[in-house]
C-alpha positions as CSV (number, residue, x, y, z in Angstrom):
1,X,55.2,108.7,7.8
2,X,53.1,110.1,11.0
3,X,55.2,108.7,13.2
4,X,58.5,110.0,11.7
5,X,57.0,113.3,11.8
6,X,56.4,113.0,15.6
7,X,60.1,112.3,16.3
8,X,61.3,114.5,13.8
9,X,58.8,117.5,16.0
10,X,60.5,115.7,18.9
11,X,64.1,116.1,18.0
12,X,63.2,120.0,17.1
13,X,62.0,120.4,20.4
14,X,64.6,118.8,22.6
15,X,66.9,122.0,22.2
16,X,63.7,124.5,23.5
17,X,63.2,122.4,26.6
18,X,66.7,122.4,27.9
19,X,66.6,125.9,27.4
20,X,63.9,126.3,29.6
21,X,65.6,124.8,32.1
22,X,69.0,126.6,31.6
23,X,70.0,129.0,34.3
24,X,72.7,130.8,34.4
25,X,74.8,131.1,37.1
26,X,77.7,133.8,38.4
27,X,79.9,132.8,41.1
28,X,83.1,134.0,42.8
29,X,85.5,132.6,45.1
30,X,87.2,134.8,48.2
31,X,89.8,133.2,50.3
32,X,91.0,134.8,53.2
33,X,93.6,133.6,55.0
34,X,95.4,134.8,58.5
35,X,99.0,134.3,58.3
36,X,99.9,134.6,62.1
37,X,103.6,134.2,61.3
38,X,103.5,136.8,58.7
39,X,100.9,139.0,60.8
40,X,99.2,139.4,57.6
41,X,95.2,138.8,55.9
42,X,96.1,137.5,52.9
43,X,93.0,137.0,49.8
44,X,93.0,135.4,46.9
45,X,89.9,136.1,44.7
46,X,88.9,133.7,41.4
47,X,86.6,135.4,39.0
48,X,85.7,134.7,35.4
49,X,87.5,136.8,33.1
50,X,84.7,137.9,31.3
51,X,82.4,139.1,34.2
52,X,85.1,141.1,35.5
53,X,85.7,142.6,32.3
54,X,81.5,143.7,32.3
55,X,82.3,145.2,35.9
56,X,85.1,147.5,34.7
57,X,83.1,148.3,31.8
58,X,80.4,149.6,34.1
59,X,83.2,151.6,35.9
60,X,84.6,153.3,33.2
61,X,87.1,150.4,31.9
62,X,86.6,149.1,29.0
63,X,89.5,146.5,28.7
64,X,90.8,143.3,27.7
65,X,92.4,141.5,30.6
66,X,95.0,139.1,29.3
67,X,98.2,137.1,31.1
68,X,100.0,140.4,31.5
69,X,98.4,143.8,32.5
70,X,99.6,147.4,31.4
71,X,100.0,149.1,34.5
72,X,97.1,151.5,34.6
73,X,94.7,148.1,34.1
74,X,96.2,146.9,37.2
75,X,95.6,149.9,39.0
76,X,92.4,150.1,37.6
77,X,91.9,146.6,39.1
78,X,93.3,147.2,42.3
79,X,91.3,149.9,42.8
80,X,88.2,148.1,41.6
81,X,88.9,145.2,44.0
82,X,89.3,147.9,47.2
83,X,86.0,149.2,46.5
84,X,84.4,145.9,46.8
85,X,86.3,143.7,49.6
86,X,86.5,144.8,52.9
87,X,87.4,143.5,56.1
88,X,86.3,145.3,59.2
89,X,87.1,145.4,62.7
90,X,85.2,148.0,65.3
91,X,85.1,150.9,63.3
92,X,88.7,150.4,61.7
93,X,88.5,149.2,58.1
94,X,91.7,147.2,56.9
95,X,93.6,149.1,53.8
96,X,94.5,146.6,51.4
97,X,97.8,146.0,49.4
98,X,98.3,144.9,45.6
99,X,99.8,141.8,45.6
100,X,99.2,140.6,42.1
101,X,97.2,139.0,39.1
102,X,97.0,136.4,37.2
103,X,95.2,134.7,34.9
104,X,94.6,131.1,33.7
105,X,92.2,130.1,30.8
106,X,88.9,132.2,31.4
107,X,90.0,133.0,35.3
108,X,91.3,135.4,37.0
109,X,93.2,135.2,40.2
110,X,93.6,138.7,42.4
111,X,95.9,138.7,45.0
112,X,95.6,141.2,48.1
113,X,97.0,141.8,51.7
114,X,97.0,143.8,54.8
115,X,98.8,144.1,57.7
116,X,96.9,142.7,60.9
117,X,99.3,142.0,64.2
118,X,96.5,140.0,65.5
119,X,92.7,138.5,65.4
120,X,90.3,141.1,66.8
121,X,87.4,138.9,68.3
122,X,84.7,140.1,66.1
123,X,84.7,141.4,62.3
124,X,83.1,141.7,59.5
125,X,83.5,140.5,55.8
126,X,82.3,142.8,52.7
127,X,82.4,141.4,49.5
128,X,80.3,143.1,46.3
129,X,82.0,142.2,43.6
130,X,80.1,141.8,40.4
131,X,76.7,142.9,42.1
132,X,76.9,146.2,39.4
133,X,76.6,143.3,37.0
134,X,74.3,140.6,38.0
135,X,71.6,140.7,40.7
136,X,72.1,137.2,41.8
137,X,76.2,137.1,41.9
138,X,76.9,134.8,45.1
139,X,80.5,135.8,46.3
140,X,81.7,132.4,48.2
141,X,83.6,133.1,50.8
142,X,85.8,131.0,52.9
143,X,87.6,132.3,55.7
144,X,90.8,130.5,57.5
145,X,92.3,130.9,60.5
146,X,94.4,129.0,63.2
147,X,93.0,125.6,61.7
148,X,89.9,126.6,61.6
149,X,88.0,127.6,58.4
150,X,84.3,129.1,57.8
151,X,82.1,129.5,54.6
152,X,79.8,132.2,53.8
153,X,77.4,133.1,50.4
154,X,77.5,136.5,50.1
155,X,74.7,138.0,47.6
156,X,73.6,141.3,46.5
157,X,70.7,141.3,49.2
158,X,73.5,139.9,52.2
159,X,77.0,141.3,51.1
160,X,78.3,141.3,54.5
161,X,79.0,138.7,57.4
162,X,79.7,138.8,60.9
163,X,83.0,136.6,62.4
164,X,83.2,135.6,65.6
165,X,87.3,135.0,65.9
166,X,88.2,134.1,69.7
């Protein structure tokens, strides 16, 4: 009887020490992409539905974001994603155009370019998406261009990286 006591305590207790070690984690994913032939930076961001949802909450948006968007979502979202990605060369900031959205199981996919004729040699990458939301969002970031492709974790305490391009 004492010892089916000990693995029924046992078998209670399993569930409170995973949960000890549970952590959490948030993560998105930036790809940038220089299209030399369409003298273009093109980005494709991937973030869960549901944290994106709790960042336009904390803007003033509460919404639902779904397969299709009403059009003042989208703008919302557009304008959300402006505010957080930038791509800077000297002191010239790129303006970003809405490209699209879409969104597959609890992802969602935001597409955005800008014009750029060419690589400047040096710029910098901003991305703060989500760090309204969670303290320790990392914003992966990959960057590609003429074969060559570089990888960044971007945090709330180190939003920002410098490129060396030529």
């Amino acid at each position: 009887m004492l010892k089916s006591s000990k693995y029924l305590l046992l078998l209670l207790a399993i569930p409170f020490l995973l949960a000890a070690n549970y952590h959490k984690f948030y993560l998105s994913l930036f790809q940038f992409k220089y299209a030399k032939a369409e003298k273009s930076l093109q980005c494709t961001a991937k973030i869960f539905t549901d944290d994106l949802e709790l960042a336009l909450k904390k803007n003033g948006m509460e919404v639902s974001l779904g397969k299709t968007l009403p059009d003042s979502v989208e703008k919302a979202l557009f304008h959300y994603t402006q505010k957080h990605t930038h791509f800077n060369s000297g002191n010239k900031s790129l303006s970003w155009k809405w490209v699209g959205y879409e969104q597959e199981n609890d992802v969602c996919f935001i597409y955005i370019e800008s014009k750029l004729d060419s690589l400047p040699p040096k710029a910098s990458i901003q991305v703060d998406f989500l760090h309204e939301v969670y303290d320790d969002q990392i914003n992966l970031v990959h960057f590609e261009a003429n074969g060559t492709k570089q990888s960044f974790n971007l945090s709330k305490r180190n939003p920002s990286v410098q490129l060396s391009l030529q």
